[in-house]
N, CA, C and O atoms as a GROMACS GRO file, in nm:
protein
  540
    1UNK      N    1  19.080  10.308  13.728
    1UNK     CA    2  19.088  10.439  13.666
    1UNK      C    3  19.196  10.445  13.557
    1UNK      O    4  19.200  10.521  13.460
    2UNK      N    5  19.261  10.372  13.584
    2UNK     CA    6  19.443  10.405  13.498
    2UNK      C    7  19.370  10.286  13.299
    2UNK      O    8  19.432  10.276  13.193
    3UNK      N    9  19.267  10.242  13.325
    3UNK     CA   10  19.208  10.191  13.178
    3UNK      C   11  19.139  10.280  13.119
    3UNK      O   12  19.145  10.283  12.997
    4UNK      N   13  19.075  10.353  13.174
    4UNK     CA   14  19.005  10.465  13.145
    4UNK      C   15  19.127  10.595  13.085
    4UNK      O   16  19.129  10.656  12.978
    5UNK      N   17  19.204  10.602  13.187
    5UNK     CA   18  19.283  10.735  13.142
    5UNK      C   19  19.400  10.648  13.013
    5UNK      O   20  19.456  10.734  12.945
    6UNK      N   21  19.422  10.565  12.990
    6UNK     CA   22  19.510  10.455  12.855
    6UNK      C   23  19.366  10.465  12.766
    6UNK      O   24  19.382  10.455  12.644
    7UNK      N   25  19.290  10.476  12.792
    7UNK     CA   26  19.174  10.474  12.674
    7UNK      C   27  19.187  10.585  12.586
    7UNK      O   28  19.212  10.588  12.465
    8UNK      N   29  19.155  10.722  12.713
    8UNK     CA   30  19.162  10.809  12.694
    8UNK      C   31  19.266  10.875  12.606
    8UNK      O   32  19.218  10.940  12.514
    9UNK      N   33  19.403  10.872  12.614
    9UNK     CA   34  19.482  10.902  12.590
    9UNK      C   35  19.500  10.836  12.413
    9UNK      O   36  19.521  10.909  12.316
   10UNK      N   37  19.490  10.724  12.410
   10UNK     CA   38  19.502  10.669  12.248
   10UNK      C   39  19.392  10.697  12.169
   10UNK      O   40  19.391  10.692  12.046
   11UNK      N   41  19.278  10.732  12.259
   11UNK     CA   42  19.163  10.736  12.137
   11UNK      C   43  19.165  10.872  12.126
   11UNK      O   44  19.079  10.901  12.043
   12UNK      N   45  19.212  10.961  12.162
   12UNK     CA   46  19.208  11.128  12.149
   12UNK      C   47  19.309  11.148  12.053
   12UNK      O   48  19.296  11.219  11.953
   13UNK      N   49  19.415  11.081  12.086
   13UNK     CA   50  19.487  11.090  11.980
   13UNK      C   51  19.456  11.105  11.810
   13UNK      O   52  19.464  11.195  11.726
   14UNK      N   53  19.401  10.898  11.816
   14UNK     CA   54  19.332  10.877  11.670
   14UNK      C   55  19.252  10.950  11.635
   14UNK      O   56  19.242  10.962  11.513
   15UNK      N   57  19.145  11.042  11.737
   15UNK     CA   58  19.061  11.070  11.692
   15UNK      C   59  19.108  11.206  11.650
   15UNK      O   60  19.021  11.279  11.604
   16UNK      N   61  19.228  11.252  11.657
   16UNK     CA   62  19.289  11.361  11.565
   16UNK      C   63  19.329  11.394  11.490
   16UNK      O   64  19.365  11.508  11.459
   17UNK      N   65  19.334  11.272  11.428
   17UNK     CA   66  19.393  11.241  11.268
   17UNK      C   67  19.271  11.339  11.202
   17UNK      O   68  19.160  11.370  11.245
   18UNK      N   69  19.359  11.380  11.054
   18UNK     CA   70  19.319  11.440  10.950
   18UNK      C   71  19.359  11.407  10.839
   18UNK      O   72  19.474  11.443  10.811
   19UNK      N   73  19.282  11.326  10.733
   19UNK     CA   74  19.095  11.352  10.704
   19UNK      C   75  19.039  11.285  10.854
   19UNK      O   76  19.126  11.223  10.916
   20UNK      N   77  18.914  11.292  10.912
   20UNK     CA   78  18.882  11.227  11.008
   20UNK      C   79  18.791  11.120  10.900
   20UNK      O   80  18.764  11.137  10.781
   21UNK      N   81  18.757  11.004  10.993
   21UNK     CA   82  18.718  10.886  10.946
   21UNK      C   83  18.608  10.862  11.051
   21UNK      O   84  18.627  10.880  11.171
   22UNK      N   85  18.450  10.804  10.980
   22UNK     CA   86  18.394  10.729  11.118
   22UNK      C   87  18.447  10.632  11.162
   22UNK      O   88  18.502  10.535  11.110
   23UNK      N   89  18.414  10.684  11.341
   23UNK     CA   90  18.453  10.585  11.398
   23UNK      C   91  18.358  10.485  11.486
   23UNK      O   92  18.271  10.528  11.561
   24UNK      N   93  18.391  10.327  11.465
   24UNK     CA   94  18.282  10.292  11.564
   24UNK      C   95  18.386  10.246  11.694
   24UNK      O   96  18.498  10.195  11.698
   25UNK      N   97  18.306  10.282  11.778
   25UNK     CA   98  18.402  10.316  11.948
   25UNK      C   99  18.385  10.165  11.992
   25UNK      O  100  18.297  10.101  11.935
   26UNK      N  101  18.453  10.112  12.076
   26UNK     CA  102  18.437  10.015  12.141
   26UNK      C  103  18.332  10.031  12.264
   26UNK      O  104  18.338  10.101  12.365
   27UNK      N  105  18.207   9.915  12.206
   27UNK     CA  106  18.085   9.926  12.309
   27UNK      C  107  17.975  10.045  12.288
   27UNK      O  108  17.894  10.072  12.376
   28UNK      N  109  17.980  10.116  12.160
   28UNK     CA  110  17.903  10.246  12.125
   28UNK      C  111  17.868  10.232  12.022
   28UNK      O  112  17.937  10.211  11.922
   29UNK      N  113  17.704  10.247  12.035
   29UNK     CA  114  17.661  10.208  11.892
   29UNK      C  115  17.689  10.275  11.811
   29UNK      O  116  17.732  10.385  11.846
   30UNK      N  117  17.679  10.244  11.664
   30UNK     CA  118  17.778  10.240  11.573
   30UNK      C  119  17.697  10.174  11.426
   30UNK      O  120  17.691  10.052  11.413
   31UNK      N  121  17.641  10.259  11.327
   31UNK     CA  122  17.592  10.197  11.226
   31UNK      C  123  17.685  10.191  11.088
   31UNK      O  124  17.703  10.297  11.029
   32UNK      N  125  17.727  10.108  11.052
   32UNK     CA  126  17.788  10.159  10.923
   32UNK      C  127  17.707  10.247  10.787
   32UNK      O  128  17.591  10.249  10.828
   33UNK      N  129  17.708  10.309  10.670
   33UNK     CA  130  17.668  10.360  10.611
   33UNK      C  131  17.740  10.317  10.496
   33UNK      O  132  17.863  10.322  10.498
   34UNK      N  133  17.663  10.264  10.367
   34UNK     CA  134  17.698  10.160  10.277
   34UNK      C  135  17.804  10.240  10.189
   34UNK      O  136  17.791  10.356  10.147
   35UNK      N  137  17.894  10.168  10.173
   35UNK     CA  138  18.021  10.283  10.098
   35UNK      C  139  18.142  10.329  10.126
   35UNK      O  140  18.253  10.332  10.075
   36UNK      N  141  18.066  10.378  10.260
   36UNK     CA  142  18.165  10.476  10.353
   36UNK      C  143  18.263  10.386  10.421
   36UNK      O  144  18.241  10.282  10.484
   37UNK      N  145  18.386  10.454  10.392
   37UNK     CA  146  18.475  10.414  10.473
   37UNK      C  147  18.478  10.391  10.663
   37UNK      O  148  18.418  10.486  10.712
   38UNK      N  149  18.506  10.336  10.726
   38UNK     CA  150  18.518  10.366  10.849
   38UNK      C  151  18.618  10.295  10.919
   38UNK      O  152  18.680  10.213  10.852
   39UNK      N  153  18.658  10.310  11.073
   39UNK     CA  154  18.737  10.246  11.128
   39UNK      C  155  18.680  10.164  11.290
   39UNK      O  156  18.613  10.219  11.377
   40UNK      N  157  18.716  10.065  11.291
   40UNK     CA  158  18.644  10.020  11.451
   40UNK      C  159  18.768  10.000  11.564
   40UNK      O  160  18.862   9.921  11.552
   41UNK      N  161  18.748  10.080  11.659
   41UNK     CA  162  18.857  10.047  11.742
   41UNK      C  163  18.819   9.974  11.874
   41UNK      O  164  18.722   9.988  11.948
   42UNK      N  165  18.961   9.866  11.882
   42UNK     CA  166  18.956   9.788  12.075
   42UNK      C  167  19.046   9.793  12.128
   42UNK      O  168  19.147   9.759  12.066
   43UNK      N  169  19.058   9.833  12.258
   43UNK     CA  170  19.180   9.862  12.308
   43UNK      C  171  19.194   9.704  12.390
   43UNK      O  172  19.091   9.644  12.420
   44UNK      N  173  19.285   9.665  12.410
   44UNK     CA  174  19.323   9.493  12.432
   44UNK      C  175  19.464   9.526  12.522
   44UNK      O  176  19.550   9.600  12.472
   45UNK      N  177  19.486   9.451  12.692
   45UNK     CA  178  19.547   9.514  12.764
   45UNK      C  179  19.629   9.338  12.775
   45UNK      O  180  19.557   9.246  12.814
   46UNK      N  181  19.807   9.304  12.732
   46UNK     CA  182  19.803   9.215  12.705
   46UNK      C  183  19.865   9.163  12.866
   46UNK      O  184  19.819   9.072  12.934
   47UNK      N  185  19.949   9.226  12.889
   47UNK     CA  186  19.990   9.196  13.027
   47UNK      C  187  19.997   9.326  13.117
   47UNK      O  188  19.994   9.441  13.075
   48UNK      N  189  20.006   9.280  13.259
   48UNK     CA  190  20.077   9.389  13.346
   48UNK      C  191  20.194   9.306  13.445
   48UNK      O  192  20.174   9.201  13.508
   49UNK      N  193  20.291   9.368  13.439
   49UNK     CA  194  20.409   9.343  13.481
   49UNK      C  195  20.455   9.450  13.576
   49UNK      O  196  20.477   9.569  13.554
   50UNK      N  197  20.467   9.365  13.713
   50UNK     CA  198  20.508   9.437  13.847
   50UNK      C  199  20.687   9.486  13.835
   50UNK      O  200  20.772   9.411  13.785
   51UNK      N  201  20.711   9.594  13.878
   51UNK     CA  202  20.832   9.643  13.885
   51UNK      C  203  20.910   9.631  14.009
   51UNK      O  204  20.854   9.626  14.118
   52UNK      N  205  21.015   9.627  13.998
   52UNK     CA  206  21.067   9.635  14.163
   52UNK      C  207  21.066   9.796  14.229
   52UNK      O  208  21.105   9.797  14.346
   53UNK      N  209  21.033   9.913  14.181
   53UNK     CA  210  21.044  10.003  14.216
   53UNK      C  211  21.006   9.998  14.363
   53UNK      O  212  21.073  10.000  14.466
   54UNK      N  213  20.836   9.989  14.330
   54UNK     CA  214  20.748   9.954  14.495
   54UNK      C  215  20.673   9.836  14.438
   54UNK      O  216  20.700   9.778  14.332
   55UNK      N  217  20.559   9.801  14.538
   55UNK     CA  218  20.514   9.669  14.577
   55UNK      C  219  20.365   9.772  14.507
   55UNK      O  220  20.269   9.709  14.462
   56UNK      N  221  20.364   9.902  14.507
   56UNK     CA  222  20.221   9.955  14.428
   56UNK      C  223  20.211  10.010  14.282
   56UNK      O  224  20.133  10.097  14.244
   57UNK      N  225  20.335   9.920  14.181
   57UNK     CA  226  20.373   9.999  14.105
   57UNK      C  227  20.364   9.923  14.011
   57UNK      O  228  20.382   9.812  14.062
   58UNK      N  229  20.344   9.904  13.867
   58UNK     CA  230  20.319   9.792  13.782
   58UNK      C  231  20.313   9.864  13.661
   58UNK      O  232  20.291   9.984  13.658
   59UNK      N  233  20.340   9.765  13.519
   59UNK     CA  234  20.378   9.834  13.391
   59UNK      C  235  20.261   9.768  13.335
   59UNK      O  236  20.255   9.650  13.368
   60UNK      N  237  20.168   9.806  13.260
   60UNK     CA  238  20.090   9.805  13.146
   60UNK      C  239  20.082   9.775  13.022
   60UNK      O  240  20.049   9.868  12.948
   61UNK      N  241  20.103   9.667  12.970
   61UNK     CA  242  20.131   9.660  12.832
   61UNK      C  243  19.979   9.645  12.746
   61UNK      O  244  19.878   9.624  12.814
   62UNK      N  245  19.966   9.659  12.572
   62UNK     CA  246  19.875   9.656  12.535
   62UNK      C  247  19.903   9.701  12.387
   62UNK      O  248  20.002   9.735  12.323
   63UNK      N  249  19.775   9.685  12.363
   63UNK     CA  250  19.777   9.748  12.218
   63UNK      C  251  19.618   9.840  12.136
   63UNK      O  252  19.516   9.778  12.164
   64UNK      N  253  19.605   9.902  12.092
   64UNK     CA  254  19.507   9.997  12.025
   64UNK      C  255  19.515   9.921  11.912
   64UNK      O  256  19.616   9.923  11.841
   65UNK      N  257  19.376   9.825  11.880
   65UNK     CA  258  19.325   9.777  11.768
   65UNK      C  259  19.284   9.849  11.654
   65UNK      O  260  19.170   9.810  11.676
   66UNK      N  261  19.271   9.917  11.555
   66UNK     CA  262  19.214   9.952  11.458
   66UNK      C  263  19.199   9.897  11.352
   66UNK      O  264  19.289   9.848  11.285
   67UNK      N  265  19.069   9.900  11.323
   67UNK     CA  266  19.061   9.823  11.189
   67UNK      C  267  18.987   9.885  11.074
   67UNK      O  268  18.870   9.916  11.097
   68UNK      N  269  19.024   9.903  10.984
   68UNK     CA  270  19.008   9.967  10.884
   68UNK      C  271  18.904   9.929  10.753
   68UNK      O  272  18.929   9.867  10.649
   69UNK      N  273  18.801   9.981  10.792
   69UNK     CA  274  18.731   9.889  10.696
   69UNK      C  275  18.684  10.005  10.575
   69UNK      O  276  18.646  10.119  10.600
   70UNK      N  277  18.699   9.941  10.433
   70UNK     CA  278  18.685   9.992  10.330
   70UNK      C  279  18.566   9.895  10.227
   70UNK      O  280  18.535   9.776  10.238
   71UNK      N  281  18.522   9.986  10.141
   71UNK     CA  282  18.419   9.888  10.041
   71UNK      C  283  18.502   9.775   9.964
   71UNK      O  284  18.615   9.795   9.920
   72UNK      N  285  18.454   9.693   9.957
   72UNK     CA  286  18.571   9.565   9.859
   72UNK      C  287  18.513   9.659   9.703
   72UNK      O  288  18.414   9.724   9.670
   73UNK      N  289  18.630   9.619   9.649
   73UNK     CA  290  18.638   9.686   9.497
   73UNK      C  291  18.688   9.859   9.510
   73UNK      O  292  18.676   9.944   9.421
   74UNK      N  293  18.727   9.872   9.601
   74UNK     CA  294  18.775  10.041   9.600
   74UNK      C  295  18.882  10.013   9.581
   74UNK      O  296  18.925  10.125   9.552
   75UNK      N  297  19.009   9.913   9.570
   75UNK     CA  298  19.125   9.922   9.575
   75UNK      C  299  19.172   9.922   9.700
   75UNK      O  300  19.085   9.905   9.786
   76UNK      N  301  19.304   9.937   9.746
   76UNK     CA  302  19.403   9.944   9.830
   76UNK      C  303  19.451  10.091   9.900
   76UNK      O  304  19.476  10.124  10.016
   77UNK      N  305  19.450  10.175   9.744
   77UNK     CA  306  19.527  10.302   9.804
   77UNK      C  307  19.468  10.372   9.923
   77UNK      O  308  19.542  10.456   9.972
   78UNK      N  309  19.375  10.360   9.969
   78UNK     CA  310  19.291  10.464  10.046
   78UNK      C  311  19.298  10.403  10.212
   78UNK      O  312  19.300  10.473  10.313
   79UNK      N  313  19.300  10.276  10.206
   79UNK     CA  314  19.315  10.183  10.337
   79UNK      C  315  19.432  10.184  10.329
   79UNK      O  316  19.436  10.238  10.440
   80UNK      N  317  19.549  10.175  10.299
   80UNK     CA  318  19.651  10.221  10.282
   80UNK      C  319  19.713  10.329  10.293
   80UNK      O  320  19.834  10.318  10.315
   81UNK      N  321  19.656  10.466  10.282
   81UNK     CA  322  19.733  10.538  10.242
   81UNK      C  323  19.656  10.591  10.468
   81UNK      O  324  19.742  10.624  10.550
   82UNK      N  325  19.541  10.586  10.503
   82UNK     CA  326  19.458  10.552  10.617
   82UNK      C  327  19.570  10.478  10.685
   82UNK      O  328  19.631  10.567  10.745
   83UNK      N  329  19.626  10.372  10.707
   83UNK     CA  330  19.693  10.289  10.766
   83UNK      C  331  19.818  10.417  10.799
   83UNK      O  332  19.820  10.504  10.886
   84UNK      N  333  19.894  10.390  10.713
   84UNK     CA  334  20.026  10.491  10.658
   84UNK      C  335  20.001  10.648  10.791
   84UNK      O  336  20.075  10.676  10.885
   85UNK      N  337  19.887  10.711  10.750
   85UNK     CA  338  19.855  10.806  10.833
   85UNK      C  339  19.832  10.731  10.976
   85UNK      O  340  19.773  10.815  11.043
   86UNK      N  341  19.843  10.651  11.031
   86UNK     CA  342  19.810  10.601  11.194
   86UNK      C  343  19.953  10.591  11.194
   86UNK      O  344  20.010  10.683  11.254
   87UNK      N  345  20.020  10.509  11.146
   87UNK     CA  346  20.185  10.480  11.175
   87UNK      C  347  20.246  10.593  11.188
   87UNK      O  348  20.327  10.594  11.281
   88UNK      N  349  20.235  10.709  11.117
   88UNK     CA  350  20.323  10.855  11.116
   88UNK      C  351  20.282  10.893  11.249
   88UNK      O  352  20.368  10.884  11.336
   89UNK      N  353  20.122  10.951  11.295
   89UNK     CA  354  20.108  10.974  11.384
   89UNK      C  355  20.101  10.890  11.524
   89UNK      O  356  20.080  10.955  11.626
   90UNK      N  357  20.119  10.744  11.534
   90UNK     CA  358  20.158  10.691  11.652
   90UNK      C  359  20.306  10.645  11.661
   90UNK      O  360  20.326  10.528  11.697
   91UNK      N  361  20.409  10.723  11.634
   91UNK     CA  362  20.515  10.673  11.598
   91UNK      C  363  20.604  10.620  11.738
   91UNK      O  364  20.580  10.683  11.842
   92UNK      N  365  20.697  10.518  11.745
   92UNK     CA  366  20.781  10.464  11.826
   92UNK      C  367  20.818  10.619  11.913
   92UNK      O  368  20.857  10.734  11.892
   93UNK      N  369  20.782  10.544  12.002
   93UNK     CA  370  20.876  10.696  12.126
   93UNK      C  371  20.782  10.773  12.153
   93UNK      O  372  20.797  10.838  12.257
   94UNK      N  373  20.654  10.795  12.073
   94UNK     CA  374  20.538  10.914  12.106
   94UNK      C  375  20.496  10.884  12.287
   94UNK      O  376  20.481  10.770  12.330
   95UNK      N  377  20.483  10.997  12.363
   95UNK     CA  378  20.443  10.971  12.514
   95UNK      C  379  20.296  11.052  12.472
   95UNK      O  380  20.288  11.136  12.382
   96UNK      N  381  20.180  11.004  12.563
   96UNK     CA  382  20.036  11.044  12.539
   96UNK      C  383  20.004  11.086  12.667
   96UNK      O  384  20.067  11.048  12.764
   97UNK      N  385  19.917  11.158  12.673
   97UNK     CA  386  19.918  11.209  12.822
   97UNK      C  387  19.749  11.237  12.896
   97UNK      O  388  19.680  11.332  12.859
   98UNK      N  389  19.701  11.139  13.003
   98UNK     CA  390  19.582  11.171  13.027
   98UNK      C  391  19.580  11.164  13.154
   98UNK      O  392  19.634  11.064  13.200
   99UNK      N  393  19.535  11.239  13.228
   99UNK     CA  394  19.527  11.288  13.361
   99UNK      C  395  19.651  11.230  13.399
   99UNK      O  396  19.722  11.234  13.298
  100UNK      N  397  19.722  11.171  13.508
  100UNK     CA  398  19.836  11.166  13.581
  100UNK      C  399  19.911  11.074  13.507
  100UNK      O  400  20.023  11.046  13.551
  101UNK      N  401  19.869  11.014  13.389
  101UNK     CA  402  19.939  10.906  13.356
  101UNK      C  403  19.985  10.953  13.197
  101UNK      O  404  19.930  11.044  13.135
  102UNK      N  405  20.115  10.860  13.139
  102UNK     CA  406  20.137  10.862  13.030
  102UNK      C  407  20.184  10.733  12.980
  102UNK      O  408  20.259  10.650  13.031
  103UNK      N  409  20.101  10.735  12.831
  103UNK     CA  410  20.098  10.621  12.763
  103UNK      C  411  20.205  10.585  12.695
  103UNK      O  412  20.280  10.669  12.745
  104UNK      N  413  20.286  10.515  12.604
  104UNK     CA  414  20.382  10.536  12.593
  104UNK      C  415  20.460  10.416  12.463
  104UNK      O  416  20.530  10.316  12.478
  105UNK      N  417  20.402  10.494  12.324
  105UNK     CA  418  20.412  10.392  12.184
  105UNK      C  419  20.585  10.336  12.240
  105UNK      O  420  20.683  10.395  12.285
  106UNK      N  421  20.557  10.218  12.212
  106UNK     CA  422  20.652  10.125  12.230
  106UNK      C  423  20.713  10.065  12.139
  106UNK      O  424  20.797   9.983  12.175
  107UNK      N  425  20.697  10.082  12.027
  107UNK     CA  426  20.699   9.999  11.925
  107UNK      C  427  20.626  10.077  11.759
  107UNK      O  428  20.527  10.150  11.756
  108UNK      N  429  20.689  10.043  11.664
  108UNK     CA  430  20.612  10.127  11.565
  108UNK      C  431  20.487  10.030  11.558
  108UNK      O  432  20.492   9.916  11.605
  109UNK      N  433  20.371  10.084  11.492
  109UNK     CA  434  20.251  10.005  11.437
  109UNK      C  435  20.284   9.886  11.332
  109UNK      O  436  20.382   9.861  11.262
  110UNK      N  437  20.159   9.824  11.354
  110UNK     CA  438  20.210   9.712  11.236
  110UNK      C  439  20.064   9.682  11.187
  110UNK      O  440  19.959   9.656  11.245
  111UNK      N  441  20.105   9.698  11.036
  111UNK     CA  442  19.982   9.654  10.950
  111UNK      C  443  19.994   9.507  10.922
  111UNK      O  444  20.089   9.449  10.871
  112UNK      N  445  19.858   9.448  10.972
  112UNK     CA  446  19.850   9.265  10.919
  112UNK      C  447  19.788   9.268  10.812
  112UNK      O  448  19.734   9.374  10.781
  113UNK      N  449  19.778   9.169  10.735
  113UNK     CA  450  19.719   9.155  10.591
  113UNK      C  451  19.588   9.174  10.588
  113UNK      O  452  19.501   9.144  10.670
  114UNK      N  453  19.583   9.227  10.482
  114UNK     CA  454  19.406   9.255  10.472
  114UNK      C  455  19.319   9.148  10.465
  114UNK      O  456  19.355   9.052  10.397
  115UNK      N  457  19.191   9.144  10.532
  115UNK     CA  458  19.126   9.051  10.549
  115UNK      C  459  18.981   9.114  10.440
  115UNK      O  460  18.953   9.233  10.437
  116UNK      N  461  18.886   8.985  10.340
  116UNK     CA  462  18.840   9.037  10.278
  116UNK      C  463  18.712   8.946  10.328
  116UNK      O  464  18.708   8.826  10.302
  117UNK      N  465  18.578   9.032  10.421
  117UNK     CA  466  18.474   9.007  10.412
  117UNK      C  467  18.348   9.056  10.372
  117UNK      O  468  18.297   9.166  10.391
  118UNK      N  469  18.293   8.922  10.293
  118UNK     CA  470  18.201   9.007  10.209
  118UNK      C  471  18.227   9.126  10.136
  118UNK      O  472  18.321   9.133  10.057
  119UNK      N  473  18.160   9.208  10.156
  119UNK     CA  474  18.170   9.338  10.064
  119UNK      C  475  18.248   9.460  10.136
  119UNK      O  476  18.239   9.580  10.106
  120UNK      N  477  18.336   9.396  10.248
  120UNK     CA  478  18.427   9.508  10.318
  120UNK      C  479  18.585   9.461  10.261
  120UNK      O  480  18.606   9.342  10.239
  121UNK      N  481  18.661   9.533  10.246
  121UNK     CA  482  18.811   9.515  10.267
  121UNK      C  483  18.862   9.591  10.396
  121UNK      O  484  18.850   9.711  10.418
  122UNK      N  485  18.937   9.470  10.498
  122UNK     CA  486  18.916   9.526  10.643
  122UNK      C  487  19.084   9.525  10.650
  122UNK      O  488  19.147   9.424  10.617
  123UNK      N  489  19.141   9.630  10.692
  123UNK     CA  490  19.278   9.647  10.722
  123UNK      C  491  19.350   9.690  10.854
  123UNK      O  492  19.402   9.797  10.886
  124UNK      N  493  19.336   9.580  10.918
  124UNK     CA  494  19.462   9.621  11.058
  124UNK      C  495  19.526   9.661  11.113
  124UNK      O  496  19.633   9.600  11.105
  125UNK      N  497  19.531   9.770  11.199
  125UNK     CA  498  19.641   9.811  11.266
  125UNK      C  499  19.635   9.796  11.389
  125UNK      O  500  19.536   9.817  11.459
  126UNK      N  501  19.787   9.740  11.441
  126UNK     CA  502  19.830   9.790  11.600
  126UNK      C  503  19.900   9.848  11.616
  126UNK      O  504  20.002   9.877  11.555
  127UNK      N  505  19.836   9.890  11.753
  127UNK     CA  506  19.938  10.033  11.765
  127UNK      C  507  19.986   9.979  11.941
  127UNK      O  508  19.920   9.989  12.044
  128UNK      N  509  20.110   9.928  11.922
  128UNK     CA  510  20.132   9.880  12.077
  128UNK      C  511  20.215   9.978  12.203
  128UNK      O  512  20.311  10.053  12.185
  129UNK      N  513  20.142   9.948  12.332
  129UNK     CA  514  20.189  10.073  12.430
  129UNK      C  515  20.188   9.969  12.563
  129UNK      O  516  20.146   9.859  12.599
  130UNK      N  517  20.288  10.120  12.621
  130UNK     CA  518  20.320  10.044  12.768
  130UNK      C  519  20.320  10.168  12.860
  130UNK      O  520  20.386  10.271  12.845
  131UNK      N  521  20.227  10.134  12.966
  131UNK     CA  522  20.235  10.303  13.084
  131UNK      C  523  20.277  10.236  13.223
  131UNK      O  524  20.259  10.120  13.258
  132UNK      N  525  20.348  10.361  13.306
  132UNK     CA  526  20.391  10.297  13.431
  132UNK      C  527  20.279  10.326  13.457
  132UNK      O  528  20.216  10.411  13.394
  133UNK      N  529  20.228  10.250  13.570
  133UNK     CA  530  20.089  10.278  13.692
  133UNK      C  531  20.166  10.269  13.836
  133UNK      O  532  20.250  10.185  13.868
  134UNK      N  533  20.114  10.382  13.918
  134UNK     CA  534  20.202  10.401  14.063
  134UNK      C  535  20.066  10.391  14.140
  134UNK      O  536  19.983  10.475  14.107
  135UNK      N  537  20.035  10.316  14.222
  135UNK     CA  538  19.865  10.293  14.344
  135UNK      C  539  19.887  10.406  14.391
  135UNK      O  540  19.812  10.453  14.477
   0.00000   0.00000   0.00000
């Protein structure tokens, strides 16, 4: 349950950004539309690390993939300026909150270099988090 409610919690978020952007969901179909900007997100869970608190209690680490895909030949500013808007709103210290649990930006985002396929310019973001989980 506690992947579901870390899902929950980061993709409600993104999905509150303004301008909104399509999104294709992880595992939901998803067509692109020639032109249009869009973003594809995966949520990727890198470790879990037991605490000494109790023996039912364990930390969550991970990260919210986004990737930013733009038409090649539009330039930079717009995947960019897209990127820029995820970093403001997932900022270091933000707590997220979905049913009993809270998520918990760890770290500011980090944009990797743009990758150029075919006729997309695809731009990266992670957005990395860590939640306590109590059994």
């Amino acid at each position: 349950m506690s992947l579901v409610l870390i899902r929950q919690a980061l993709e409600t978020q993104l999905n509150s950004l303004t301008p909104s952007i399509s999104t294709a969901w992880e595992n939901v179909a998803f067509t692109p539309v020639n032109n249009v900007p869009y973003q594809q997100v995966n949520l990727m869970i890198a470790d879990n690390k037991d605490v000494t608190v109790s023996d039912s209690s364990y930390v969550t680490n991970g990260l919210l993939q986004v990737l930013l895909v733009f038409p090649i030949g539009s330039g930079t500013k717009s995947a960019a300026t897209r990127a820029d808007l995820i970093l403001s709103t997932f900022k270091r210290g933000l707590e997220l909150t979905a049913g009993s649990i809270k998520v918990r930006i760890h770290k500011t985002p980090v944009i990797a270099p743009a990758i150029i396929d075919g006729a997309f310019y695809k731009l990266p973001v992670s957005i990395y988090f860590n939640t306590f989980i109590s059994l």
